[in-house]
C-alpha positions in Angstrom: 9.4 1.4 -20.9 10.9 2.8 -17.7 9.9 6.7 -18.4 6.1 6.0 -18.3 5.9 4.0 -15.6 5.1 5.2 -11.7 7.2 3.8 -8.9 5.5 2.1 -5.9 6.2 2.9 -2.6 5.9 0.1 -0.3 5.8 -0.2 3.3 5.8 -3.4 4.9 5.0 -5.4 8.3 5.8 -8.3 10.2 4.6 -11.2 9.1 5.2 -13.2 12.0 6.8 -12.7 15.2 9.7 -15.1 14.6 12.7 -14.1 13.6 13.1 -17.2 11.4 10.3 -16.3 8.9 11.6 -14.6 6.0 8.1 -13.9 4.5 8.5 -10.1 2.4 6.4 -9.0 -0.9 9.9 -7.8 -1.5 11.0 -10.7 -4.2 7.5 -9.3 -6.4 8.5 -5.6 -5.9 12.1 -7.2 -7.4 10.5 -9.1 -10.4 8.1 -6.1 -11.0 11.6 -4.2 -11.5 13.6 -6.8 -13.5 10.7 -7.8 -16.0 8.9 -4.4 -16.6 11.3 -1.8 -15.0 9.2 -0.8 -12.5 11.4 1.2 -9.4 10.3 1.0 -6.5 11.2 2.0 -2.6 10.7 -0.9 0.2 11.0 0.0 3.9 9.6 -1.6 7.0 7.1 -1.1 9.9 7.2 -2.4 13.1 5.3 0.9 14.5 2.9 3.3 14.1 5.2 5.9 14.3 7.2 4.1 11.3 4.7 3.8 9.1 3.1 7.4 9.4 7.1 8.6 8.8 7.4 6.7 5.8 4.1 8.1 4.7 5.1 11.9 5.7 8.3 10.9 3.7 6.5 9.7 0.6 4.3 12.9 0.1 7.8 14.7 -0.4 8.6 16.2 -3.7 11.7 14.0 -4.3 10.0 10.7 -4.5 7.1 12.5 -6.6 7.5 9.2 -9.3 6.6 6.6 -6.6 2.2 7.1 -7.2 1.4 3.6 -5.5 1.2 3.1 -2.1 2.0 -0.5 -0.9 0.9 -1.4 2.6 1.8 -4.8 2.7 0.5 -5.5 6.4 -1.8 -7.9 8.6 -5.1 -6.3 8.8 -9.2 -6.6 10.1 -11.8 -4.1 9.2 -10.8 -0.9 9.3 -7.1 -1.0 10.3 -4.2 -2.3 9.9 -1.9 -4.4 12.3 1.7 -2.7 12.9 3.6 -4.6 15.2 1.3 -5.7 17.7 -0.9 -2.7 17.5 -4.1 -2.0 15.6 -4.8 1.3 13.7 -8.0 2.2 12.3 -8.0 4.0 8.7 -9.7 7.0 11.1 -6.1 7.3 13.3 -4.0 7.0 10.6 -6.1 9.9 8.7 -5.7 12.0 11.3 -2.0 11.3 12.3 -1.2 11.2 8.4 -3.1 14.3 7.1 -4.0 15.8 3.9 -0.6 14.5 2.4 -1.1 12.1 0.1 -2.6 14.1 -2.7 -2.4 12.1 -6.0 -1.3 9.1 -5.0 -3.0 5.6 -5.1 -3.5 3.5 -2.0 -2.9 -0.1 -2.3 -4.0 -2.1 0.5 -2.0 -5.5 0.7 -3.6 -6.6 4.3 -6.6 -9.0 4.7 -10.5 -7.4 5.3 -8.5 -3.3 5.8 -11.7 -2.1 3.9 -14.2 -4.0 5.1 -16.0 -0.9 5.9 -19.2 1.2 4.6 -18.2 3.2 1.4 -18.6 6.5 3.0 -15.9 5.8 5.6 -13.9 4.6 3.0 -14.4 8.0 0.8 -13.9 10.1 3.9 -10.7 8.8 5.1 -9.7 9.0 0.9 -10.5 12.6 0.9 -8.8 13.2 4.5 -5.6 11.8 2.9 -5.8 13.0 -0.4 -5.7 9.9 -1.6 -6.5 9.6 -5.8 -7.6 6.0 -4.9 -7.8 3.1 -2.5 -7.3 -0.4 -3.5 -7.8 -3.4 -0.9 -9.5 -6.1 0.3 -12.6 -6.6 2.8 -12.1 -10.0 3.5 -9.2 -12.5 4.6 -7.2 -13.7 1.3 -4.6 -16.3 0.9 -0.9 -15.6 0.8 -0.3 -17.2 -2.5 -3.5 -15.9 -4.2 -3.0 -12.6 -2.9 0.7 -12.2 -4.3 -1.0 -13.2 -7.5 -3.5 -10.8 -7.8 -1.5 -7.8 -6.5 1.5 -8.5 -8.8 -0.9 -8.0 -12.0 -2.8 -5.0 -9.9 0.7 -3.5 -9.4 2.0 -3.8 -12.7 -1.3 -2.7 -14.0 -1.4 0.8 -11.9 2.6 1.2 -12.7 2.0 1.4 -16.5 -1.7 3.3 -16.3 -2.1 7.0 -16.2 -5.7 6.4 -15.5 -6.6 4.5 -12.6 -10.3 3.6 -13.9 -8.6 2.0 -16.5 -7.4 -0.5 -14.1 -10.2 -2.8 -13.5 -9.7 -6.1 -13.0 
């Protein structure tokens, strides 16, 4: 079970600005683990310059078993809120680089690619990205956690991402 599987790589925002919220994908990461043995690496971003780190990080050849990206974040068409910054998919392509050869992109952020196809398969092949995963319109938290629990498992036990269609 565990040998076949990839590992997901998650980054995650803010989900609100009070320190009292305790909102985290990070209790699905921990069932995807317990149920199917599915390892995975959970950071946080509360910057730009995090999040490109953690993405210089990933492309290293030590965490070559972690294939899916996981940007759990707020997001609008074309970006993705990091603190209380925006960045488009365009800035993080070019701050980010060529680096992520291989690896599927999961975008866990409302409307991030709510954008024309070929500036969705330009910032792909800017990346290096195998694949890009997302939504282009605001979803609900409940739903969404739904949904991307079965699309994570789903990529996690697949050598073939166009076998993942849901």
């Amino acid at each position: 079970m565990g040998e076949a599987r990839s590992g997901i790589f998650c980054i995650e925002g803010d989900w609100s600005p009070k320190l009292t919220d305790s909102s985290s994908v990070s209790p699905m990461l921990e069932q995807l683990r317990r149920a199917d043995g599915v390892p995975y690496i959970h950071r946080t971003a509360s910057s730009t310059k995090e999040l490109v780190g953690y993405l210089e990080r990933w492309s290293q050849k030590q965490y070559g078993r972690y294939r899916i990206g996981y940007l759990a974040f707020h997001g609008d068409a074309g970006g993705l809120w990091v603190g209380k910054k925006f960045i488009t998919l365009d800035r993080l392509a070019a701050e980010v680089g060529p680096t992520l050869q291989g690896k599927t992109l999961f975008f866990g952020s409302c409307a991030t690619l709510d954008q024309p196809w070929k500036q969705l398969e330009a910032f792909r092949a800017a990346i290096g990205a195998r694949a890009l995963i997302g939504y282009t319109q605001d979803v609900d938290w409940i739903e969404s956690t739904a949904f991307e629990l079965t699309v994570l498992e789903e990529l996690a036990s697949s050598k073939r991402v166009d076998k993942v269609i849901l």
